[in-house]
C-alpha positions in Angstrom: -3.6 4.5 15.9 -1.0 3.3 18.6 -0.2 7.1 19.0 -3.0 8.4 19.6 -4.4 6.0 22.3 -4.1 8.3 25.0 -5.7 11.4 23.4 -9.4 11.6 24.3 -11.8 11.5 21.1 -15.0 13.8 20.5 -18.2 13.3 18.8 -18.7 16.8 17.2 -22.6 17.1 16.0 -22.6 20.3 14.4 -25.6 22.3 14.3 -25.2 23.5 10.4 -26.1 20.7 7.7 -22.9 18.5 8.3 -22.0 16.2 10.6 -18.3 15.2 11.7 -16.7 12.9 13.9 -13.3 13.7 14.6 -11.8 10.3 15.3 -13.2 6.7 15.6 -14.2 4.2 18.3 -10.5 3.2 18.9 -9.8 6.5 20.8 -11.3 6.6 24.1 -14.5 8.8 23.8 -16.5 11.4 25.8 -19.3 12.0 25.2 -20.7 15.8 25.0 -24.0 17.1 24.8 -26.1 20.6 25.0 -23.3 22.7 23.3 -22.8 23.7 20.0 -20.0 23.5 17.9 -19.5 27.2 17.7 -18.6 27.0 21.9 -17.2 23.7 21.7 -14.4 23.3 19.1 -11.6 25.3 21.5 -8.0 25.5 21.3 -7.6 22.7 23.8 -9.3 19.4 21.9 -9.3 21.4 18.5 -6.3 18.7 17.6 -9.3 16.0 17.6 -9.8 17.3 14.0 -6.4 16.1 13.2 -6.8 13.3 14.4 -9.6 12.6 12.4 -7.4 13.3 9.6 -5.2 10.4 10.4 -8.3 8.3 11.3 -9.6 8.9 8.0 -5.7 7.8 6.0 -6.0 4.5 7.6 -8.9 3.6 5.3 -6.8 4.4 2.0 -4.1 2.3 3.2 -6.6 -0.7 3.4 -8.3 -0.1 0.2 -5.9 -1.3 -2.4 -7.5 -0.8 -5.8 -6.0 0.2 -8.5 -2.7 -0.5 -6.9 -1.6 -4.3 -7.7 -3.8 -5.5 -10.6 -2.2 -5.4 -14.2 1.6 -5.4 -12.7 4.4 -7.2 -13.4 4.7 -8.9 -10.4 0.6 -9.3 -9.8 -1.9 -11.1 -11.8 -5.3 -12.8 -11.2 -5.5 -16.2 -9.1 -7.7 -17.6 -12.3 -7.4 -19.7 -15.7 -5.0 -18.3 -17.6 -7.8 -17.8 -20.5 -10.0 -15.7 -17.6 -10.6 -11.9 -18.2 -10.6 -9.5 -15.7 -10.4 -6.0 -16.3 -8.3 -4.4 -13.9 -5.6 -6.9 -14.4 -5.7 -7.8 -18.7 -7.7 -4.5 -19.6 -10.5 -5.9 -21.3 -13.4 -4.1 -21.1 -12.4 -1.3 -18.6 -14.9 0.5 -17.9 -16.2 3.4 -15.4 -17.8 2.4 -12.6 -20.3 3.9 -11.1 -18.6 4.3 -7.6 -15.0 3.9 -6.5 -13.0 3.6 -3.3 -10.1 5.2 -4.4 -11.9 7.9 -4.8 -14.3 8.1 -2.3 -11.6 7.3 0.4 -8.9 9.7 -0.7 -11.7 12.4 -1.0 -12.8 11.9 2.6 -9.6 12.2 3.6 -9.0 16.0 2.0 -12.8 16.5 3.5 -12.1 16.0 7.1 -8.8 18.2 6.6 -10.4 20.7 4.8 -12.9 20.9 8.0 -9.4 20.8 10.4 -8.2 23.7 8.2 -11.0 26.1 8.1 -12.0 25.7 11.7 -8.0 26.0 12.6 -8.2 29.1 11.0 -11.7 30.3 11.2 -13.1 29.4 14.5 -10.7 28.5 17.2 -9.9 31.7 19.0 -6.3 31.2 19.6 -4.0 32.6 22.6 -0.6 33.8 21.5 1.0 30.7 23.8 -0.9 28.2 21.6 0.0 29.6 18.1 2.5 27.4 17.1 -0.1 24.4 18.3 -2.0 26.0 15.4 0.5 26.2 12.7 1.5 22.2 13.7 -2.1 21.5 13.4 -2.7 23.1 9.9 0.5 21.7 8.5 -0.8 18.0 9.3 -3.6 18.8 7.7 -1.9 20.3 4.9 0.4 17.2 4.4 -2.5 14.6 4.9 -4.4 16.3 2.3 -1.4 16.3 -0.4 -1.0 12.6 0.2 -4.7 12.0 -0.8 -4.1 14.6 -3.9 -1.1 12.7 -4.7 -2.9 9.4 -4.5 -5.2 10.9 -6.7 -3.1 12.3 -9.5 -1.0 9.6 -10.1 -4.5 7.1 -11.1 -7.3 9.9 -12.5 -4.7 12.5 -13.6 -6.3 16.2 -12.9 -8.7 16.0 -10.3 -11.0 18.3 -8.2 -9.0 20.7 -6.1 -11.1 20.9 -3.5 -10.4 22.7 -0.6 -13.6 24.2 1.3 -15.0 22.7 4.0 -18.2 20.3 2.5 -21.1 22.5 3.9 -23.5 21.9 1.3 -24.1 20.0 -2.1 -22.5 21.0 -5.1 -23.1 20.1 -8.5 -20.4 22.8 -10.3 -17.0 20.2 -9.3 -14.8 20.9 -11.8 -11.2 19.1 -12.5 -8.1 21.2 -12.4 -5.4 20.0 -15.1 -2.7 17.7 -14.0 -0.5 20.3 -13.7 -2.0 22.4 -11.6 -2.6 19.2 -9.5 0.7 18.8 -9.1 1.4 22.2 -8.9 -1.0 22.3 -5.1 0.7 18.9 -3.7 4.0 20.2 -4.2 2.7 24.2 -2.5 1.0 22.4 0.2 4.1 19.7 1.2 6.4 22.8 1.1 4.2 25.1 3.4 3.6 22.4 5.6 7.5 21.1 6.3 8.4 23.7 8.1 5.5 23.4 10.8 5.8 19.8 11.3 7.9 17.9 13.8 10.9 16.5 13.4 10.3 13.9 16.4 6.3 13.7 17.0 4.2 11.2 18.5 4.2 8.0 16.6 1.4 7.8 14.2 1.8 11.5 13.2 3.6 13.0 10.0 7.1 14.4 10.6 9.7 16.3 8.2 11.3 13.7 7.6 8.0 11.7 6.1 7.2 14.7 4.0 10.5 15.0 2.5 10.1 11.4 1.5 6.2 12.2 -0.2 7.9 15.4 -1.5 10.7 13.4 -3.2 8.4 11.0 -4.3 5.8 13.9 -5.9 9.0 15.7 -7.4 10.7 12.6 -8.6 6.6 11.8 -10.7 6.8 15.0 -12.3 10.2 14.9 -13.9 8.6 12.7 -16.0 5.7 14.6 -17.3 5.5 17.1 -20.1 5.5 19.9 -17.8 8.2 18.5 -15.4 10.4 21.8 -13.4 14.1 21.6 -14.7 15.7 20.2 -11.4 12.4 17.7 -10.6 15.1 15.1 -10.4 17.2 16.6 -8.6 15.0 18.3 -6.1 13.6 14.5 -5.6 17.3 12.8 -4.7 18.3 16.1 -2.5 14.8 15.7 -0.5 15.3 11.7 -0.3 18.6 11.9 1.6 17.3 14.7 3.6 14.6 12.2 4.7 17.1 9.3 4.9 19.1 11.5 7.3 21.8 9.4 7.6 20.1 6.5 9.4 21.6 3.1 8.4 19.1 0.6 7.1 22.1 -2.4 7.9 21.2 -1.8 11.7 18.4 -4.4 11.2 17.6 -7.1 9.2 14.6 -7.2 6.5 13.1 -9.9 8.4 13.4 -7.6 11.5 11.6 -4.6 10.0 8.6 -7.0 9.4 8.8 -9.3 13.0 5.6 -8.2 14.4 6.7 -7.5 17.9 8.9 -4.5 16.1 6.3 -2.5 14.7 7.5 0.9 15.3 10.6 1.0 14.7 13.1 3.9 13.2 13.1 3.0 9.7 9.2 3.2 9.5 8.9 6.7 8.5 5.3 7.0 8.4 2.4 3.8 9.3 -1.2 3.6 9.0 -1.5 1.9 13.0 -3.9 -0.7 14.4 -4.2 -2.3 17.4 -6.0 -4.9 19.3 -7.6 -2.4 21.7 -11.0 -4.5 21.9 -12.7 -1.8 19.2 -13.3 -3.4 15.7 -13.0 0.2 14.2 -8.9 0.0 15.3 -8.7 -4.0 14.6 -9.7 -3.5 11.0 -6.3 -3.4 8.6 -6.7 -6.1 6.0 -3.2 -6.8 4.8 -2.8 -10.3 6.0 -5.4 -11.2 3.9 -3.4 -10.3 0.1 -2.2 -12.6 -2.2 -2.7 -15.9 -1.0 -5.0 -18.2 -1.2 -8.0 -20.3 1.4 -5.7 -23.1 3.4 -8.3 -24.1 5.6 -9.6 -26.9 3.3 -6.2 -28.8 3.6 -6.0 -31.6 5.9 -4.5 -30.1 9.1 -5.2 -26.4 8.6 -7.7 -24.9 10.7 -9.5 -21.8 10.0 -8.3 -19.9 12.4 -4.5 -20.9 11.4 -1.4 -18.6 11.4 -1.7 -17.8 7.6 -5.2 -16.2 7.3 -7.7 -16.2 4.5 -8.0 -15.0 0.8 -9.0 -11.2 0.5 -8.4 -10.5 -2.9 -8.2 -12.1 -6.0 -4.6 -11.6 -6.8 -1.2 -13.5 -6.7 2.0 -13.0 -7.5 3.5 -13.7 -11.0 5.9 -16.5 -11.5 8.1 -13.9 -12.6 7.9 -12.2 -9.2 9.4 -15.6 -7.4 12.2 -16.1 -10.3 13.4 -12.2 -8.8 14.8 -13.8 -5.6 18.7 -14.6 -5.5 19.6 -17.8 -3.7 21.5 -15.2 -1.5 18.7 -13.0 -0.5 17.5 -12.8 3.0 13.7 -11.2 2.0 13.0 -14.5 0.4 12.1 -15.9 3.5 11.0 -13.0 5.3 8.3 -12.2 2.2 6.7 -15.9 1.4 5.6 -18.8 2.6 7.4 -21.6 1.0 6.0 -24.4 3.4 2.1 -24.5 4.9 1.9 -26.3 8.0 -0.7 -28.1 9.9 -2.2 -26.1 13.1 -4.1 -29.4 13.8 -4.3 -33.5 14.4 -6.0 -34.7 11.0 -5.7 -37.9 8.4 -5.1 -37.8 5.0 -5.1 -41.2 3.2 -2.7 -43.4 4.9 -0.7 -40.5 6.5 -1.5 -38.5 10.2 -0.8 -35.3 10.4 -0.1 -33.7 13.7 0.7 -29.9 14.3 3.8 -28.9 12.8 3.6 -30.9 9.9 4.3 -29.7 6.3 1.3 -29.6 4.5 2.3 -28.4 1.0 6.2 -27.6 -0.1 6.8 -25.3 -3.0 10.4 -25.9 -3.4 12.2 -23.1 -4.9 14.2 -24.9 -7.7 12.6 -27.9 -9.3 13.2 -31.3 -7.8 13.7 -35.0 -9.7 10.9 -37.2 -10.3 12.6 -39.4 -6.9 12.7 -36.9 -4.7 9.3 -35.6 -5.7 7.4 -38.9 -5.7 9.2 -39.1 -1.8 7.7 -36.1 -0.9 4.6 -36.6 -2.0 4.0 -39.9 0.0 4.2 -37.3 2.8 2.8 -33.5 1.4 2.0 -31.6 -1.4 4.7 -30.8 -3.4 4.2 -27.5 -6.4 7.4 -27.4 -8.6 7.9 -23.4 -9.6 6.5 -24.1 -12.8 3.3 -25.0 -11.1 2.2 -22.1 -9.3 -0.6 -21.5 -11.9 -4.3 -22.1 -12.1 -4.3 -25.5 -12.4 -3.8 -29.5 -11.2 -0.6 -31.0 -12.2 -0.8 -34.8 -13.8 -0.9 -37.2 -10.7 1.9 -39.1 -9.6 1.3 -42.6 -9.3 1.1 -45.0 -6.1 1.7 -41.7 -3.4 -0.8 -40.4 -0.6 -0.7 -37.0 -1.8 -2.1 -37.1 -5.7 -2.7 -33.3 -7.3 -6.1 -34.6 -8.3 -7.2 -34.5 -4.5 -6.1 -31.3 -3.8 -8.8 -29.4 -3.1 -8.1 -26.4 -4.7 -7.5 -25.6 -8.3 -4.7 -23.1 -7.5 -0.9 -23.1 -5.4 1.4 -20.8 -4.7 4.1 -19.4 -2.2 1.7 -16.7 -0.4 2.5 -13.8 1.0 4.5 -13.8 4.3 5.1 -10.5 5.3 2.3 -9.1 6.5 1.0 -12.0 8.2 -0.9 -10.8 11.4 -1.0 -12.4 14.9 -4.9 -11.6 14.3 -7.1 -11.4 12.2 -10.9 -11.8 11.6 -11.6 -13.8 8.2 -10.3 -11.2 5.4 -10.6 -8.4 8.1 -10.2 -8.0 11.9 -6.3 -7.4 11.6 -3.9 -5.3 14.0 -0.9 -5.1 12.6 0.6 -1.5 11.0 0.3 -1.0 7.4 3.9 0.6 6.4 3.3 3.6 4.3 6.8 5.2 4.0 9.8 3.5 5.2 13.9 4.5 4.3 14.8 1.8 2.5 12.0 2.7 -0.2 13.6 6.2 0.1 16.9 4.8 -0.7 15.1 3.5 -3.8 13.8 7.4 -4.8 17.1 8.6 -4.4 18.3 5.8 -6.5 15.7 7.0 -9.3 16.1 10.4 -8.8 20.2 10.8 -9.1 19.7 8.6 -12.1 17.2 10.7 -13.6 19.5 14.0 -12.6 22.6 11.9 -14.2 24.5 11.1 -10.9 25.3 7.3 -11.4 27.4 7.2 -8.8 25.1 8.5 -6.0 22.3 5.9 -7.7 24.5 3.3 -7.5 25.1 3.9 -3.8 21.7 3.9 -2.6 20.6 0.9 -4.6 23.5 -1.2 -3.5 22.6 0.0 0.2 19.8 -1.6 -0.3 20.6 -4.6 -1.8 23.7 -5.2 1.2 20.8 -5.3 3.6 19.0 -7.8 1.9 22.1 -10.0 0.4 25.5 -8.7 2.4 27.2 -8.6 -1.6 28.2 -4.8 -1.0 28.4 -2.7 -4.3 26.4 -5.8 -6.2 25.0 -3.3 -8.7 28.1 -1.6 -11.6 24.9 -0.3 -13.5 21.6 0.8 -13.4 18.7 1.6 -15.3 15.0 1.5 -14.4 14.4 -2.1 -14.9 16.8 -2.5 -12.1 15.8 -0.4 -10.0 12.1 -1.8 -10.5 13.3 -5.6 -9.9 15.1 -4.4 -6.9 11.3 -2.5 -5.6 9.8 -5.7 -6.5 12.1 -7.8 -3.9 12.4 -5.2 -1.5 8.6 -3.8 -1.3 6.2 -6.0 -3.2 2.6 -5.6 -1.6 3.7 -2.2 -0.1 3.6 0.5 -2.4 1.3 1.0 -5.6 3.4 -1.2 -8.2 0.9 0.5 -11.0 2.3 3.8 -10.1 5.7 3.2 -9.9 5.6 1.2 -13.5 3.7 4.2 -15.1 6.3 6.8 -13.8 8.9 4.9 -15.3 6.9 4.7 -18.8 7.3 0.9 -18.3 4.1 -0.2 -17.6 3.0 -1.8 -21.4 6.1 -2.9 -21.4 6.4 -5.2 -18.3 2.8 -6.2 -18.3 3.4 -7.8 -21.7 6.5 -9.2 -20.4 5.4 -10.6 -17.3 2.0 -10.8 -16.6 0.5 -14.4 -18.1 -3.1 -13.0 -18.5 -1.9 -10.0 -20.5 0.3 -12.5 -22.2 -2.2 -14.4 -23.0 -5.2 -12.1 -24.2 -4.3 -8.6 -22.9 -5.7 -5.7 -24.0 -3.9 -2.7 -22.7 -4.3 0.6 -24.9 -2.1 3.3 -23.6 -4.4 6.5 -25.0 -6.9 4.9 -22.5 -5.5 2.7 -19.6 -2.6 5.1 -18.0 -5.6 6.8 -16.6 -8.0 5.2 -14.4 -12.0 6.1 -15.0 -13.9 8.7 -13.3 -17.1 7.2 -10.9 -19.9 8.1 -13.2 -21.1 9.1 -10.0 -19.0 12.1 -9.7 -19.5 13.0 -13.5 -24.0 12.6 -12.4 -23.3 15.0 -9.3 -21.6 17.8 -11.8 -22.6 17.0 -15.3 -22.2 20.4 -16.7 -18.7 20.6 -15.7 -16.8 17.3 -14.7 -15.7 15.5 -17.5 -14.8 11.6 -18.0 -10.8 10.8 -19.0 -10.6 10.0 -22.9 -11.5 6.6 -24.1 -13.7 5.8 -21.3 
């Protein structure tokens, strides 16, 4: 957390049955001893709490379950005929753990300790009480994201929000509704106490408005939606927009890894090479791609990375690119290339060399067989599990490839460093405007205001293309193809295609594995499982989401 580098951490051992550490190893940390935490949690390093709030968020933005798998524009690097049940929905079953859970819910812990001892134990001076209220509505906001993140896969959850002191075994869910119903209470009570300028790495307004818009815009779909949801969304998005341009820098610039923080980044999870593995820990470089360092000329400590997940994305996902469009280059790797002097058959390769191509449109047999004298060459049609028929009489056969699967990998979150599928240091972008623009977009459709959704799509697409007013209509399939281009890997692509009531639907458009043998039931799979853990802990009173 870049921010808060210069804020000293605590360890807090607290003499009742819980312990808490307020912030990890990547804050500098004093160490305290003979005190207890009755004398020791003061008004002057009480905001240590927070910070263990924020600590604690980073972890959910490097867990992503639940968030890519049975997509559109995500499917399983395997044979087509493979099963695998987050991503076809065969055999989906409750596990016994789950970090989606367990990370979101120690998230709402640590603020619900930040809360109660904000409240309960700090003695406050008058000077210091708006330090307080700014404290409390961090907490408050923090905790509505990880209730957010939690509606939107388990439906109704455990509204929890008591310090953990002791075991329970009496957790009982609240409905949906209701669920809703706290995110919504909390993000309101909490905007006016936040900041509309704070130290990077914290929550301001303007990030809440965009969560806000984003909670209001989820429930005008449901059942039990408000009558202005929609409205209430778009109004909150441009208030969170505020005017700020998104043309003042290119795509490619919002992801150049010297330009982190920058002012359309609303809200980041941040890392940082400080020397503590704790803070160099993100994992997004490693998503969607695939292990180079068995090509000739790839090290394994080359610029790309190694394979942290088992996903890739569709070919329909590549196909969404105009020839016109900037975040093309800025997203994937259409060209590998050597880090290192090796020898492949009759050809040396030296750094810089291509490796493997994967043109974007398909190339004649000439120009292929040329190429492949010299690389690897994947037509689009080719990005599949599987070895295309050798060409004759070239250095680079398919047969000799050594892996099975090839594909464009993911670009833009590549990381300067990195430790295998771990070790990273770049900032994981949680809320930025030009996915605001895209709520608004949603929203004033949804309220009937074509014109305003038409505005803040096209904005979007301008940045990306420079075809201003591109879009004359728009309906959610738009709108999803132009989140697709604009923030594939970013945001939960489940959620958003559930919201929409589009998620059957594009799975058995686009997905090849649910093409091929997919088994999605909606009465079952539009909610995720309960940890049969959680439903052991409380048996007499949590209860498991139908079908499972």
């Amino acid at each position: 957390m870049k921010t808060n580098k210069n804020i000293k951490s605590i360890v807090i051992i607290l003499a009742v049955a819980f312990c808490f550490i307020a912030c990890d190893d990547f804050i500098q940390e004093d160490a305290y001893s003979d005190i207890t935490s009755e004398t020791f949690i003061n008004e002057d390093n009480a905001d240590q709490l927070v910070i263990g709030v924020y600590t604690a968020t980073r972890a959910v933005y490097r867990n992503h379950g639940y968030k890519f798998a049975g997509t559109d524009i995500f499917t399983t690097k395997s044979e087509l005929f493979a099963f695998s049940s987050a991503n076809d929905y065969n055999n989906f079953i409750a596990p016994e753990t789950n970090g989606v859970w367990s990370v979101n819910y120690n998230v709402i812990a640590k603020a619900n300790t930040a809360i109660n001892r904000y409240e309960n134990q700090v003695n406050w001076s008058d000077t210091n009480l708006e330090a307080k209220a700014y404290g409390i509505a961090q907490a408050r906001a923090l905790r509505a994201l990880a209730f957010f993140n939690l509606v939107v896969q388990y439906g109704g959850v455990v509204l929890d929000l008591e310090e953990p002191l002791s075991i329970r075994n009496d957790y009982t869910r609240s409905t949906e509704e209701e669920t809703f119903s706290l995110i919504i209470s909390e993000l309101e009570a909490a905007i006016p106490d936040l900041e509309a300028d704070p130290e990077i790495g914290r929550l301001s307004i303007r990030a809440a408005k965009h969560l806000l818009s984003e909670v209001y815009l989820t429930r005008a779909y449901k059942t039990f939606a408000g009558t202005n949801d929609f409205q209430t969304a778009a109004d909150l998005a441009v208030e969170a927009i505020d005017g700020y341009d998104i043309r003042n820098q290119t795509f490619a610039e919002v992801f150049d890894y010297g330009n982190q923080i920058n002012d359309e980044i609303l809200f980041a999870a941040h890392w940082e090479n400080n020397g503590f593995d704790e803070d160099r820990n993100n994992n997004k470089h490693s998503l969607f791609m695939y292990n180079l360092f068995d090509l000739p000329g790839v090290s394994r400590s080359n610029q790309y990375g190694v394979q942290g997940d088992g996903l890739m994305m569709t070919p329909y996902f590549y196909s969404l690119f105009a020839d016109n469009d900037t975040r093309e280059d800025a997203t994937i790797h259409r060209v590998i290339y050597a880090d290192e002097d090796s020898a492949w058959e009759d050809d040396i390769i030296i750094p810089g060399d291509t490796v493997v191509y994967f043109p974007k449109e398909p190339i004649d047999i000439a120009e292929l067989t040329d190429k492949l004298d010299r690389y690897w060459v994947f037509q689009p049609d080719e990005y599949l599990w599987g070895k295309p028929d050798d060409i004759p009489d070239v250095n680079y056969t398919y047969s000799s490839n050594p892996y099975f699967i090839n594909f464009p990998i993911m670009k833009k979150f590549d990381d300067e460093i990195y430790n295998d599928q771990n070790g990273g240091a770049r900032d994981t972008f949680i809320f930025r405007i030009a996915e605001t623009h895209l709520l608004a977009a949603e929203a004033y459709l949804g309220a009937g205001n074509t014109t305003q959704a038409l505005f803040h799509i096209n904005r979007v697409r301008e940045r990306a293309t420079g075809d201003v007013d591109f879009y004359s209509t728009i309906n959610l399939d738009v709108i999803l193809e132009e989140r697709a281009l604009e923030l594939a890997g970013e945001t939960n692509r489940w959620a958003s295609l559930k919201r929409m009531g589009k998620l059957e639907e594009r799975i058995e458009l686009y997905n090849p594995h649910v093409v091929d043998h997919g088994a999605f039931d909606a009465s079952k799979h539009l909610l995720r499982p309960i940890p049969t853990r959680e439903i052991a802990l409380s048996p007499n009173t949590m209860d498991q989401n139908p079908n499972y």
